[in-house]
Backbone as CSV, one residue per row, in Angstrom:
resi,resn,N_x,N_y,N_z,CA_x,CA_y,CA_z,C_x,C_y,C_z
1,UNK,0.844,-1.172,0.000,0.000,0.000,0.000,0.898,1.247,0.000
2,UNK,0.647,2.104,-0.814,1.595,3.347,-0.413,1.085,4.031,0.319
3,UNK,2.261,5.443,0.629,2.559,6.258,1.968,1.956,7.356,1.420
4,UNK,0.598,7.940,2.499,0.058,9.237,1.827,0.540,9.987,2.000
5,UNK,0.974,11.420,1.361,1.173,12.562,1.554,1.174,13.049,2.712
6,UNK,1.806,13.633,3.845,1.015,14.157,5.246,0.196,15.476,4.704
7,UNK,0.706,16.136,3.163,0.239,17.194,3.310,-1.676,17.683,3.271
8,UNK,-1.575,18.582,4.229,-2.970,18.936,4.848,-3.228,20.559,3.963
9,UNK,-2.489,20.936,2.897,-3.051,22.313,2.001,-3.214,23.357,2.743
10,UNK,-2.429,23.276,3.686,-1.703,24.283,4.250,-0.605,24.981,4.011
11,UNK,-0.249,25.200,3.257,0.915,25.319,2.304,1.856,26.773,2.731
12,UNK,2.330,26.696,4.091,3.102,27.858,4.598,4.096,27.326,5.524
13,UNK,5.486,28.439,4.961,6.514,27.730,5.378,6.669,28.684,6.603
14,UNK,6.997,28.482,7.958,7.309,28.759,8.949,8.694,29.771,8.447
15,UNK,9.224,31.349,8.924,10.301,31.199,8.921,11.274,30.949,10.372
16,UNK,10.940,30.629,11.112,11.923,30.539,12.553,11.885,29.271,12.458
17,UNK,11.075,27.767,12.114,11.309,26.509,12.009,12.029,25.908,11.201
18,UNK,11.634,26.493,9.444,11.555,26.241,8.260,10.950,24.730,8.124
19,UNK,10.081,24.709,8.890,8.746,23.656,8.578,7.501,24.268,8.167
20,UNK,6.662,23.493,7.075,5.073,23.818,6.689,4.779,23.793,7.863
21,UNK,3.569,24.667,8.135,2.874,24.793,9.088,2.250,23.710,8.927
22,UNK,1.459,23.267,8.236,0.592,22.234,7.755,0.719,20.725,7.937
23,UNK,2.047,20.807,7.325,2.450,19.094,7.629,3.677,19.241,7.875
24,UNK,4.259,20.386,8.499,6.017,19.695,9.338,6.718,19.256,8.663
25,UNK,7.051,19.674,7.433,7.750,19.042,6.682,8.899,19.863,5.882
26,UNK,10.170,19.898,5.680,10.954,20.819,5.174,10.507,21.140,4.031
27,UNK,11.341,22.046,3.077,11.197,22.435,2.017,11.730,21.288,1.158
28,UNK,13.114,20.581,1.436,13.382,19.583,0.513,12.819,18.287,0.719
29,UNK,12.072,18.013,2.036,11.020,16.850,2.188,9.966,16.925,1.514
30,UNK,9.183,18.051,1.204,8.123,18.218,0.532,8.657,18.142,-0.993
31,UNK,9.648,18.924,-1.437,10.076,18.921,-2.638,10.338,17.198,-3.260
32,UNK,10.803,16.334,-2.400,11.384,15.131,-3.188,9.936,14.105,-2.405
33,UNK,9.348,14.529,-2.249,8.609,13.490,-1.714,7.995,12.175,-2.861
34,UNK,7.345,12.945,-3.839,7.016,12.335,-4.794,8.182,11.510,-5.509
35,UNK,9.495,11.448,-5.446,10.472,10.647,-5.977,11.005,9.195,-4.622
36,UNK,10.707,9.734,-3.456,10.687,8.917,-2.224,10.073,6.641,-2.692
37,UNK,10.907,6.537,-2.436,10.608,5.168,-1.967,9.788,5.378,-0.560
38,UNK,8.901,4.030,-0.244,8.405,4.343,0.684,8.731,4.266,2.040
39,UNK,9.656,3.393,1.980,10.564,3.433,3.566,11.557,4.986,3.770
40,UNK,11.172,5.884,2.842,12.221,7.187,3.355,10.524,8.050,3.448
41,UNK,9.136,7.432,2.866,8.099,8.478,3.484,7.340,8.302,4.928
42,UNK,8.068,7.223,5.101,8.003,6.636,6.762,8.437,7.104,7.521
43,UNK,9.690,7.030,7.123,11.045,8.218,7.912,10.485,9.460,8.080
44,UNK,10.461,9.896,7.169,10.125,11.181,7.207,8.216,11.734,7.969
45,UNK,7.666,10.301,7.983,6.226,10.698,8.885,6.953,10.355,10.636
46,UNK,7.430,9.826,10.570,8.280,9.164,11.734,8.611,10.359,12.147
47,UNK,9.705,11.449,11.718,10.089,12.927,12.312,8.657,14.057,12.223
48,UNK,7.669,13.680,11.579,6.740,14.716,11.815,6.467,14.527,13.088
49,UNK,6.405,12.939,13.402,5.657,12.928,14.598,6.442,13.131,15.852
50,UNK,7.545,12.760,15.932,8.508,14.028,16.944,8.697,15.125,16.210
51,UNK,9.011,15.942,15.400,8.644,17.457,15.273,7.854,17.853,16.326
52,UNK,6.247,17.210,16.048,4.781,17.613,16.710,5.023,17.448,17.925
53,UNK,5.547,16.170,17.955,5.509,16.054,19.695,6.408,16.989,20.625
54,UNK,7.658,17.094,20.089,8.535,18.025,20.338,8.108,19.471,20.684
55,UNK,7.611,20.112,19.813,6.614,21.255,19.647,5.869,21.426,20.930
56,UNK,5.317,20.307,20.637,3.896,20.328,21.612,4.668,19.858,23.347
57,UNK,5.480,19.604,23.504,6.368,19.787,24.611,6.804,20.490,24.976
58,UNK,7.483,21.706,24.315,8.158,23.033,24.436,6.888,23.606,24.617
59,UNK,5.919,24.297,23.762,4.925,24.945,23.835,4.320,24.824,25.048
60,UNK,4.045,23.714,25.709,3.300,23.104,26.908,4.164,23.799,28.331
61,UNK,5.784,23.449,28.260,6.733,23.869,28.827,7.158,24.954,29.262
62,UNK,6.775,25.986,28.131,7.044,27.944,27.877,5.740,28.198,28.923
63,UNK,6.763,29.015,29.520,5.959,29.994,30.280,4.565,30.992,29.708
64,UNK,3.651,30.777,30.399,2.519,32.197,29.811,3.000,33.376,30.191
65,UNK,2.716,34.482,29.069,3.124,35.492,29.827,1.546,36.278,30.813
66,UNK,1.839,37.374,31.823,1.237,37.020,32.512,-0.310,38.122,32.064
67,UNK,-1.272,37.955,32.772,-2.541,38.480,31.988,-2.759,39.609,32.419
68,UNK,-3.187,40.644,31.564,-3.846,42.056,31.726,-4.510,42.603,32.302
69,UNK,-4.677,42.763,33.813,-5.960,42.393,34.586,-6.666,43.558,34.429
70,UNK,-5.771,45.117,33.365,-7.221,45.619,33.009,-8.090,45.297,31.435
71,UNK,-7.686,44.318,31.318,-8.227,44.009,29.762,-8.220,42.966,28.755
């Protein structure tokens, strides 16, 4: 069976990550994807999903800054 696309048509490149917002994916991951065998589109769903998780660890981690209590 082949490896779907992660991409979600979101089509914006982060500049402080240089990941799609969309599907986490570099510019030259997205670019060669379509030439990919499928054990390198594994790999490469394999790092989205630590990217995300990663992300979503730091984000969770960072401090709030603190709230406006007039507004």
């Amino acid at each position: 069976m082949p490896v779907a696309s992660p991409c979600r048509q979101i089509c914006v490149m982060d500049p402080h990550s240089g990941l799609c917002v969309g599907c986490a994916r570099t510019l030259d991951e997205i670019a060669s994807w379509s030439a990919l065998d499928d054990a390198a589109k594994r790999l490469i769903l394999l790092r989205i999903e630590q990217r995300r998780a990663s992300s979503s660890a730091s984000t969770a981690a960072a401090p709030r800054p603190p709230r406006d209590p007039g507004g």
